[in-house]
BALOBA-1460 file (C-alpha; in Angstrom, 3 decimals):
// residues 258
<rec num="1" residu="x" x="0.000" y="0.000" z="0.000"/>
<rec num="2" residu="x" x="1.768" y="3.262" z="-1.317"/>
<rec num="3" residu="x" x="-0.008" y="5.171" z="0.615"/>
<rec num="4" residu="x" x="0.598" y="6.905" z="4.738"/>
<rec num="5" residu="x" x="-3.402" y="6.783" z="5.378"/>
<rec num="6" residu="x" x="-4.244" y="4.688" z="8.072"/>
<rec num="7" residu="x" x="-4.627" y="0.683" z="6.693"/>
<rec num="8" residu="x" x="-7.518" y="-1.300" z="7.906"/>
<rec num="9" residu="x" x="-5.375" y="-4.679" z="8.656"/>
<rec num="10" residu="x" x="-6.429" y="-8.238" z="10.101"/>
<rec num="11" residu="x" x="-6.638" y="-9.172" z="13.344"/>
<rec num="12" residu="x" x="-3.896" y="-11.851" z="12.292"/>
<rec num="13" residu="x" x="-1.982" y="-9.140" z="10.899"/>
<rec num="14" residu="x" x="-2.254" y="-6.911" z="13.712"/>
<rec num="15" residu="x" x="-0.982" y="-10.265" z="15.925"/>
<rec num="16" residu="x" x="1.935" y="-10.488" z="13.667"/>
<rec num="17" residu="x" x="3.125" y="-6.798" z="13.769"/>
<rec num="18" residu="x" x="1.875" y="-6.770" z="17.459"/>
<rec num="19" residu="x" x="4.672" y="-9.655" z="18.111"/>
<rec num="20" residu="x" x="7.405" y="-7.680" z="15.963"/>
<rec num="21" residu="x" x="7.162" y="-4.789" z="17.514"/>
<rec num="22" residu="x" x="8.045" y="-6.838" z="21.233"/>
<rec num="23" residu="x" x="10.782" y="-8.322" z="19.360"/>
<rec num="24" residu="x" x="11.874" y="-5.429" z="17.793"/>
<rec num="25" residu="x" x="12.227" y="-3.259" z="21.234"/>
<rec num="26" residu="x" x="13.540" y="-6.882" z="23.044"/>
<rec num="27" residu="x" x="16.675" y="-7.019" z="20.394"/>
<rec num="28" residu="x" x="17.020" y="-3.365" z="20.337"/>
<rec num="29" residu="x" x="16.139" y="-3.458" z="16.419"/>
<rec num="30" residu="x" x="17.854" y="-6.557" z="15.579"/>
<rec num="31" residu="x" x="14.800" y="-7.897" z="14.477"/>
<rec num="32" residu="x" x="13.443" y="-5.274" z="11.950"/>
<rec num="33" residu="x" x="10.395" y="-6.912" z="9.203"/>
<rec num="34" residu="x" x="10.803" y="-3.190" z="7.888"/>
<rec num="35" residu="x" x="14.239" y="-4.886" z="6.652"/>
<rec num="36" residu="x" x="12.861" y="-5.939" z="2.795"/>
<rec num="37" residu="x" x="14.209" y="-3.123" z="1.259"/>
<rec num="38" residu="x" x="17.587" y="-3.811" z="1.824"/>
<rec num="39" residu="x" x="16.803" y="-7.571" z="1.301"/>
<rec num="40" residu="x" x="15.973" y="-6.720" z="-2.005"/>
<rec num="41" residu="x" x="18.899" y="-4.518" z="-2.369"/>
<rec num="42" residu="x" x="21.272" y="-7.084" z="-1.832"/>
<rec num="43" residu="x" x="19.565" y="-9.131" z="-4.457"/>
<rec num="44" residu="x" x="17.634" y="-11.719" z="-2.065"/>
<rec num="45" residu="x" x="14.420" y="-12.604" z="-2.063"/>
<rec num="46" residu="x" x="13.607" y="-12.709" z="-5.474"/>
<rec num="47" residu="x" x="12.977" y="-14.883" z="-8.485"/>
<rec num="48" residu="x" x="15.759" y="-14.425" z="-10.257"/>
<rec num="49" residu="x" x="18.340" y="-13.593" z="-7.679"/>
<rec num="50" residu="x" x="21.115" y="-11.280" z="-8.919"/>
<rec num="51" residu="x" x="23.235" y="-10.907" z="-5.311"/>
<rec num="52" residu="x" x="24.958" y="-7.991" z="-5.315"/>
<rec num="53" residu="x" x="27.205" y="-6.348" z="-2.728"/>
<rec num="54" residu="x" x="25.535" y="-2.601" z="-3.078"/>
<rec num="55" residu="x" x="27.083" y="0.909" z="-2.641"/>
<rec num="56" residu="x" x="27.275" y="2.187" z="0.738"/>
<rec num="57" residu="x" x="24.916" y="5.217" z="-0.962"/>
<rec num="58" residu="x" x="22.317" y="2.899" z="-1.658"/>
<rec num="59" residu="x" x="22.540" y="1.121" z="1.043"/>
<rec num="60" residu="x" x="21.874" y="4.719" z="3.292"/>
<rec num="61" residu="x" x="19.018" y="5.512" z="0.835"/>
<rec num="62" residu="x" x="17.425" y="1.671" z="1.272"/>
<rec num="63" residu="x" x="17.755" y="2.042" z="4.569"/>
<rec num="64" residu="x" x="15.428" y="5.449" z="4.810"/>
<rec num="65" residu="x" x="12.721" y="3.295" z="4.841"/>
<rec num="66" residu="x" x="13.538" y="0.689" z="7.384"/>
<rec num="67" residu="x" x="12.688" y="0.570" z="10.899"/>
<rec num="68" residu="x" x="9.841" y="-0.545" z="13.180"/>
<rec num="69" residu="x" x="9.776" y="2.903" z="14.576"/>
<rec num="70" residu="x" x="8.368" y="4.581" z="11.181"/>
<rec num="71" residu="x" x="5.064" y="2.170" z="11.736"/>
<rec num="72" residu="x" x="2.201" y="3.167" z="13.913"/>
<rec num="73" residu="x" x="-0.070" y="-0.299" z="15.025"/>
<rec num="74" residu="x" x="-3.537" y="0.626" z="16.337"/>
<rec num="75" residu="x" x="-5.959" y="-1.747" z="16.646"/>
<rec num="76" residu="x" x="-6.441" y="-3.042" z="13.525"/>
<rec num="77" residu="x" x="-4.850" y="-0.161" z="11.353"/>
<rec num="78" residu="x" x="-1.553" y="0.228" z="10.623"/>
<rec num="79" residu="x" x="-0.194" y="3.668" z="9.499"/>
<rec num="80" residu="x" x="3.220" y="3.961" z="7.563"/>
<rec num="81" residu="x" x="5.533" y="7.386" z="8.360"/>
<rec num="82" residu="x" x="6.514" y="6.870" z="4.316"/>
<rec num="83" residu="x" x="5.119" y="4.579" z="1.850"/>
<rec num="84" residu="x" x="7.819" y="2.938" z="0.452"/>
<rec num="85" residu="x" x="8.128" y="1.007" z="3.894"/>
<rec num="86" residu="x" x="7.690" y="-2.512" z="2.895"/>
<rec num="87" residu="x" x="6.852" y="-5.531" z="5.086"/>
<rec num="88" residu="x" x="8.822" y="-8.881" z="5.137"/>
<rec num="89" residu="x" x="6.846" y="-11.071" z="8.032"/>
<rec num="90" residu="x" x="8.454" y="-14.200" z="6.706"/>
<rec num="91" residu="x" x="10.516" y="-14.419" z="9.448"/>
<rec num="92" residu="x" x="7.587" y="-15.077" z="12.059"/>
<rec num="93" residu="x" x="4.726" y="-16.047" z="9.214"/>
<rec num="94" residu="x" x="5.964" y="-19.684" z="9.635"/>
<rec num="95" residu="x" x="5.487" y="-19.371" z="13.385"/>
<rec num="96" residu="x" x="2.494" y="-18.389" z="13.504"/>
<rec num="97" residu="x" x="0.957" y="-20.311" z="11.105"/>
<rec num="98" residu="x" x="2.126" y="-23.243" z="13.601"/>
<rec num="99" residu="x" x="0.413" y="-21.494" z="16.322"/>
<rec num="100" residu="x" x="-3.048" y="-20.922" z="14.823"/>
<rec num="101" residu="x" x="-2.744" y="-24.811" z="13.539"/>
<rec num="102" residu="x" x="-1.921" y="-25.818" z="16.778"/>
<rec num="103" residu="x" x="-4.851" y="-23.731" z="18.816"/>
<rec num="104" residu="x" x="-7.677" y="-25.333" z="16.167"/>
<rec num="105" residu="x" x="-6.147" y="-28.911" z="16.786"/>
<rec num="106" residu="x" x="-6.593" y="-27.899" z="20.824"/>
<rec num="107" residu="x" x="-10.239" y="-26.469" z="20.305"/>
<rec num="108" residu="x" x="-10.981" y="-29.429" z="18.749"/>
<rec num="109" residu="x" x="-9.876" y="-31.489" z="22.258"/>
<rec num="110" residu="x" x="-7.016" y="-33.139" z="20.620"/>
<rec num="111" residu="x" x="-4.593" y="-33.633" z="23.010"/>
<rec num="112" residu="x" x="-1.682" y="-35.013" z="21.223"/>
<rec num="113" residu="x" x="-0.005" y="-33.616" z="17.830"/>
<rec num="114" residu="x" x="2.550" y="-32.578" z="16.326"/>
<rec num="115" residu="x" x="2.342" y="-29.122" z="14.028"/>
<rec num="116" residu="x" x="5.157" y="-28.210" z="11.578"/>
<rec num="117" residu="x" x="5.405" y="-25.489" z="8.316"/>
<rec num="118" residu="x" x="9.019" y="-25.003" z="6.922"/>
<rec num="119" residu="x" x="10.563" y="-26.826" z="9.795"/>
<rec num="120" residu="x" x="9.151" y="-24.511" z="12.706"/>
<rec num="121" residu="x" x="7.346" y="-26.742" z="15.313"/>
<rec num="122" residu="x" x="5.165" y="-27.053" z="18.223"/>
<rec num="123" residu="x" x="4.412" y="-30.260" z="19.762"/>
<rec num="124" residu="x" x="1.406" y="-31.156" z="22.373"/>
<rec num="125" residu="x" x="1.609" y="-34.239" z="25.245"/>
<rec num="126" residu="x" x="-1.517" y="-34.825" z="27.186"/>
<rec num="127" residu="x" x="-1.575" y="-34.886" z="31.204"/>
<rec num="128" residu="x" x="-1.610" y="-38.650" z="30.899"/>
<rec num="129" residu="x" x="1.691" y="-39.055" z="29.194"/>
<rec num="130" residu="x" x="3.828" y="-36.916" z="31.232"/>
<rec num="131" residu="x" x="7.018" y="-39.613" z="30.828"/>
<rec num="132" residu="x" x="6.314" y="-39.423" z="26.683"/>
<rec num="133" residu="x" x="7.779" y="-37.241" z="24.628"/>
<rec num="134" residu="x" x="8.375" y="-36.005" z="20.978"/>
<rec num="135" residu="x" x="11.826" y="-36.200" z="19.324"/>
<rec num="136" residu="x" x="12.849" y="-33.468" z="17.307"/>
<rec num="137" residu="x" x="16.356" y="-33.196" z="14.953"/>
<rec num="138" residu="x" x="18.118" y="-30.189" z="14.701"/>
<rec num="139" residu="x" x="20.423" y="-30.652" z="11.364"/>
<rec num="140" residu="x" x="24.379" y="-29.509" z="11.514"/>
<rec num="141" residu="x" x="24.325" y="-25.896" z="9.807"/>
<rec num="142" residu="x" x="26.082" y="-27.083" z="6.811"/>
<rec num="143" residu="x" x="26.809" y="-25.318" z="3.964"/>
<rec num="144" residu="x" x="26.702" y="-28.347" z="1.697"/>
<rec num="145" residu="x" x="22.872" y="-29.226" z="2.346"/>
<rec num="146" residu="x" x="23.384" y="-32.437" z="0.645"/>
<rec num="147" residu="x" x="25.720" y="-33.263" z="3.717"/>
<rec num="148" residu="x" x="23.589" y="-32.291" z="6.306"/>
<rec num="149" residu="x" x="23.337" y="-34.610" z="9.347"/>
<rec num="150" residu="x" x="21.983" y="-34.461" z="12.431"/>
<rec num="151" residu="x" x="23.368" y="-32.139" z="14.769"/>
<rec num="152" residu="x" x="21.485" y="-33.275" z="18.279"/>
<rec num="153" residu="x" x="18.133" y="-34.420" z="18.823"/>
<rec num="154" residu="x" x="15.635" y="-33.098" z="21.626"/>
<rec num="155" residu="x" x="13.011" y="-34.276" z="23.745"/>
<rec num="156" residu="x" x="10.099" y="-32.196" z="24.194"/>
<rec num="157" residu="x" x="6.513" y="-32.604" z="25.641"/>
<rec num="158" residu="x" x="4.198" y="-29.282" z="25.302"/>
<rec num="159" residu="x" x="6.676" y="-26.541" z="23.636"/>
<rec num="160" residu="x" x="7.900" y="-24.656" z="20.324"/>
<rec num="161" residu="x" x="10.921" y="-25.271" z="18.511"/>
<rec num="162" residu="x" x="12.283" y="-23.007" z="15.987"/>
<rec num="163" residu="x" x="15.446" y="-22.725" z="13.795"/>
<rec num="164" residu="x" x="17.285" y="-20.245" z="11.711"/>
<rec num="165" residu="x" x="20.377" y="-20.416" z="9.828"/>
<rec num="166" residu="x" x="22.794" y="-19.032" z="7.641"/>
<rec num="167" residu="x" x="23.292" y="-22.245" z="5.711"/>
<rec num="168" residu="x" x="20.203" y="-22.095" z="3.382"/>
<rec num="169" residu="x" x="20.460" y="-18.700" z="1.572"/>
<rec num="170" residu="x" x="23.539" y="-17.483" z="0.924"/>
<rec num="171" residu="x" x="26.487" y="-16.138" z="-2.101"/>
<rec num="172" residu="x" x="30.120" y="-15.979" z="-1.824"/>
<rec num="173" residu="x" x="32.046" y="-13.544" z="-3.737"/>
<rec num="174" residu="x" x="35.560" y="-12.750" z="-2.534"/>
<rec num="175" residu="x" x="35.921" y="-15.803" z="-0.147"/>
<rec num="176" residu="x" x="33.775" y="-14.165" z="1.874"/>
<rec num="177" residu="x" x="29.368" y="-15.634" z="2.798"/>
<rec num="178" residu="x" x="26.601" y="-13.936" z="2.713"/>
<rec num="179" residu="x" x="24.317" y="-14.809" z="4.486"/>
<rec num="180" residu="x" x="20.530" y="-13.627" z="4.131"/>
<rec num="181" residu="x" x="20.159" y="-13.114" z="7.353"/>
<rec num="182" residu="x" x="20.212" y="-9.444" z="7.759"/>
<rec num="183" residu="x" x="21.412" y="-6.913" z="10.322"/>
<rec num="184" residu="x" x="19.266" y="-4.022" z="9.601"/>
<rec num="185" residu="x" x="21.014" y="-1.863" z="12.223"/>
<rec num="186" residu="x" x="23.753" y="-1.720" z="9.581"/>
<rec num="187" residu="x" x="22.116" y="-2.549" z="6.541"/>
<rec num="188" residu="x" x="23.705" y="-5.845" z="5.208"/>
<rec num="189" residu="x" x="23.920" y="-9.820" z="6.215"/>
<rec num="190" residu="x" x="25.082" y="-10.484" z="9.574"/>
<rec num="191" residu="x" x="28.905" y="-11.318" z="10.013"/>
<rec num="192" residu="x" x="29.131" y="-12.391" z="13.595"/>
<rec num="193" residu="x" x="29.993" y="-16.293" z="12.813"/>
<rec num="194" residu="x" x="26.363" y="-17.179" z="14.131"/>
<rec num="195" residu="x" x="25.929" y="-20.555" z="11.868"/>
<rec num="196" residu="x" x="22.251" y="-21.198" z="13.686"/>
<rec num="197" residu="x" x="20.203" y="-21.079" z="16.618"/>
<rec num="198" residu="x" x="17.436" y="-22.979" z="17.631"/>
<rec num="199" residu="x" x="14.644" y="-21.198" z="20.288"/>
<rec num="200" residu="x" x="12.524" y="-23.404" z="22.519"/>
<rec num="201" residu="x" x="9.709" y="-21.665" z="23.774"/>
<rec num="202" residu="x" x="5.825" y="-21.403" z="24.843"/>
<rec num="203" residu="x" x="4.615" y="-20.217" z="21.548"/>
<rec num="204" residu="x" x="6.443" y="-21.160" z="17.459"/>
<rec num="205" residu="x" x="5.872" y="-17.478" z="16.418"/>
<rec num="206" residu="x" x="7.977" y="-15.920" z="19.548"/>
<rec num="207" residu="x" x="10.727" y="-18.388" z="19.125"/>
<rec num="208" residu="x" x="10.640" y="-18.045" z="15.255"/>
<rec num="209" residu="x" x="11.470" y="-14.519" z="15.515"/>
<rec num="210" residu="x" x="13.671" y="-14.824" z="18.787"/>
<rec num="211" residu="x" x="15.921" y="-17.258" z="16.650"/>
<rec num="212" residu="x" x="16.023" y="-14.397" z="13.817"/>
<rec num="213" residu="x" x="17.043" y="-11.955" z="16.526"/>
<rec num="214" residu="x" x="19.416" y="-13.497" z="18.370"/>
<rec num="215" residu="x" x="21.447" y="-14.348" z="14.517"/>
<rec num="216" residu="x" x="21.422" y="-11.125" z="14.286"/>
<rec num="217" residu="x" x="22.476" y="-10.200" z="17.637"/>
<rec num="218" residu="x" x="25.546" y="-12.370" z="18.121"/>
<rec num="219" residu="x" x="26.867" y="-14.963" z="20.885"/>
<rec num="220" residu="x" x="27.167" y="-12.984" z="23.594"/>
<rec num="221" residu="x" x="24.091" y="-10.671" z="23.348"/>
<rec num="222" residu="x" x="22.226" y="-12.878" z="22.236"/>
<rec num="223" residu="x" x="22.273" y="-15.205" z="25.126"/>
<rec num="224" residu="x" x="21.962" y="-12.705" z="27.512"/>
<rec num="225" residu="x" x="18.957" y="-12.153" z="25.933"/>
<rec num="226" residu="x" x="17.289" y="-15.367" z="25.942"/>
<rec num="227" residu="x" x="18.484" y="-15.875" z="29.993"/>
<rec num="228" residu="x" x="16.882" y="-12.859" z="30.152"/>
<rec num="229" residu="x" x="13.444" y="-14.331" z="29.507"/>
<rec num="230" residu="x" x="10.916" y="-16.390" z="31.277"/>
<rec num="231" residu="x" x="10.251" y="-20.119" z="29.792"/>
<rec num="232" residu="x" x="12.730" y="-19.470" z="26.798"/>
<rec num="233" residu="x" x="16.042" y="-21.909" z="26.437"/>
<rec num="234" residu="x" x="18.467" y="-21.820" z="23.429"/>
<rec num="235" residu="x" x="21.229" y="-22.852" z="21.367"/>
<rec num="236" residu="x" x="23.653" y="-20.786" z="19.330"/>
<rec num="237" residu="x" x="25.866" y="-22.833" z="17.033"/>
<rec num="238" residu="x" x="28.935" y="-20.935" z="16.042"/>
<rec num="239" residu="x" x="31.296" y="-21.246" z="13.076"/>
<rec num="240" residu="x" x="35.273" y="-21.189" z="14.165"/>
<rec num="241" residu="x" x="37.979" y="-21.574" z="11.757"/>
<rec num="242" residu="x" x="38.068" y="-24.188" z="9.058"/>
<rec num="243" residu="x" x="34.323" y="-24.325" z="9.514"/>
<rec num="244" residu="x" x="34.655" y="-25.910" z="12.927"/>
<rec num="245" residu="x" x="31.245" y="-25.748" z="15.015"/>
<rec num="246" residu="x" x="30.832" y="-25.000" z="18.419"/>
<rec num="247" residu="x" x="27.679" y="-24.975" z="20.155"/>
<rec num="248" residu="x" x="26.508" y="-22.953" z="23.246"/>
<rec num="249" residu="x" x="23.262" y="-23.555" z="25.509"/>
<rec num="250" residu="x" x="21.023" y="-21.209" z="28.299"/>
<rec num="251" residu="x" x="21.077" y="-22.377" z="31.406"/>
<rec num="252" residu="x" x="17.996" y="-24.745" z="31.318"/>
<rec num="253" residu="x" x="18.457" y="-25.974" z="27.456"/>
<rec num="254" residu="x" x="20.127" y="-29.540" z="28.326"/>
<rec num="255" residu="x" x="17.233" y="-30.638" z="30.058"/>
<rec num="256" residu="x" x="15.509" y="-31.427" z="26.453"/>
<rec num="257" residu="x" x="18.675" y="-33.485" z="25.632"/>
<rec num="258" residu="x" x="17.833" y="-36.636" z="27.602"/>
């Protein structure tokens, strides 16, 4: 919408951007689905991907129009500051798609299921099962996808799991990855090592973007982060030289590795 009147928006919409705007304040605009214009920039994101490394100009006039901060979400309308601000959700969309699937299946009184869309999850376990549990992979961020193997598994009863990576997307030009994972504090793909990082948590949306955030955010901050949260674990899975991986966990994460 090209446009800075007031949009009349979904009430799924208005959950989405409700959800990005926590994030958004929580990483301290790491996580940014104002971002697409630089995404597109960089050549990402569409059909026939071109991947280019842009012009630090270009890059400062792309990233005019990004930030959560030029949005205003008010019940359901949503008014833009400028309207060339373009939406990418795609980083939550999965997520909550989960959730929604997951709430019907529980309306319905179905007490045990599994729910997953582009490898985000949420998993249910009734009452009367509490020593059952669902086993969930979480594949080595390779860069060779037809070498990908099983990093660890996990054991999980009534929780979220979500995963992002910098291992599915990506172009190399000069020896040097890119991911398309973007830092949109800075305008370009993140280059903090940060191979992937997998969120457990109450809800698949929260976690999908936490995962986002905390790529974008780095090790350290990152983790301080999630140990800042109620009911959240990770792990961040970091590349070292000669591709080595290393991983890291929160405080309460090993307790899914039985």
């Amino acid at each position: 919408n090209q446009s800075t009147d007031p949009i009349i928006i979904s009430s799924q919409l208005a959950q989405m951007l409700k959800l990005s705007n926590e994030l958004y304040n929580l990483s301290a605009g790491a996580f940014d689905p104002t971002v697409k214009p630089l995404i597109d920039l960089w050549g990402f994101n569409n059909k026939n991907a071109y991947f280019i490394i842009p012009s630090e100009i270009n890059t400062i006039k792309a990233s005019e129009f990004v930030g959560m901060d030029k949005l205003l979400i008010e019940d359901l309308t949503l008014t833009k500051v400028d309207p060339r601000i373009i939406l990418d959700l795609s980083s939550i969309a999965k997520g909550h798609a989960v959730d929604k699937l997951s709430e019907k299946l529980t309306k319905l009184g179905i007490k045990e299921f599994m729910v997953e869309v582009g490898g985000e999850v949420l998993v249910a376990m009734p009452e009367s099962k509490k020593k059952s549990f669902w086993k969930l992979g979480i594949v080595t961020p390779d860069y060779n996808y037809s070498q990908q193997e099983l990093f660890l598994k996990l054991h999980l009863q009534n929780h979220a799991l979500a995963t992002s990576g910098d291992y599915r997307n990506y172009f190399v030009k000069n020896d040097s990855v890119y991911s398309h994972i973007f830092d949109p504090r800075v305008g370009s793909p993140i280059s903090n090592n940060v191979a992937s990082v997998s969120v457990i948590a109450s809800t698949c949306a929260f976690a999908d973007g936490l995962a986002t955030s905390i790529m974008v955010l780095g090790k350290d901050r990152g983790m301080a982060l999630v140990e800042a949260l109620d009911d959240v674990e990770a792990m961040i899975i970091q590349r070292q030289a000669n591709n080595k991986l290393v991983s890291y966990y929160s405080s309460n994460f090993k307790q899914f590795l039985r």
